[in-house]
Structure formats: structure tokens, C-alpha cells
N, C-alpha and C positions, 0 to 999 in steps of 0.2 A: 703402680696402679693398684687400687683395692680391688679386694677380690667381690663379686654382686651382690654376697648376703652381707658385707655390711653397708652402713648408712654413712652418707657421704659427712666426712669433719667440718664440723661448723668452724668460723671466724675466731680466732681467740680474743681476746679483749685486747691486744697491744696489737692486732691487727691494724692496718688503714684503712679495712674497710668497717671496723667498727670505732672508729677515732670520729664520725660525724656524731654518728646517732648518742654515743655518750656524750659531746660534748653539747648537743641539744635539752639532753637530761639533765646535765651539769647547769647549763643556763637556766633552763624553766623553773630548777630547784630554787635556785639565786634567785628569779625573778619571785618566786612565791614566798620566799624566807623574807625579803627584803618590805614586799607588800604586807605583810601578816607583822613586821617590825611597825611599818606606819601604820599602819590600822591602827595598831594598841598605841602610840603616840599622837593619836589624833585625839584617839577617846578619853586622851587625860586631862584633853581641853575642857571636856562634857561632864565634871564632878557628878551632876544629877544622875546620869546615864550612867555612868557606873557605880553607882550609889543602889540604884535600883534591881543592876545586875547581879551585884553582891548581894544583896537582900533576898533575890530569887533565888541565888544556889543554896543560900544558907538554909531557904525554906524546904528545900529536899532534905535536909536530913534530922 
């Protein structure tokens, strides 16, 4: 038993109680990496649309 002036040990990462919530992080990442893949393979369909886009960054500098 710890003694009351410390603060109780959190879950280490190869715990099972943190094996959901990483593997929630783990999925949402996939889900976001995979979405942000199709986006940019959609917009390749749109030459115009990114034609215009590149023209706008390049007028930033």
C-alpha cells in the first residue's frame, strides 16, 4: 500500500485497461489518414479545382 502523500499510479500503456482507449486512437487515426488519402484522389478527378488551388498558394508568396 502507498503511503497518502503520494498520488495513486496511473495505468501503464500495456495495461488492459488502457488497450481500449489506444486502440480507439489507433482506429480514428486510420479512419482520418485513409479519408484525407481519398479526398486528395478524388480531387484529381477535378484538374480545374486544383489548378486554381495551386495558383492560390503560389499567390502567397
Amino acid at each position: 500500500m502507498l503511503p497518502p502523500d503520494r498520488p495513486t499510479p496511473s495505468p501503464d500503456r500495456g495495461s488492459p485497461a488502457a488497450r481500449p482507449r489506444a486502440s480507439l486512437w489507433r482506429a480514428l487515426a486510420w479512419g482520418v489518414a485513409i479519408g484525407l488519402c481519398a479526398a486528395v484522389f478524388a480531387s484529381y478527378g477535378r484538374a480545374d479545382f486544383l489548378r486554381t488551388l495551386a495558383d492560390q498558394l503560389w499567390s502567397c508568396f
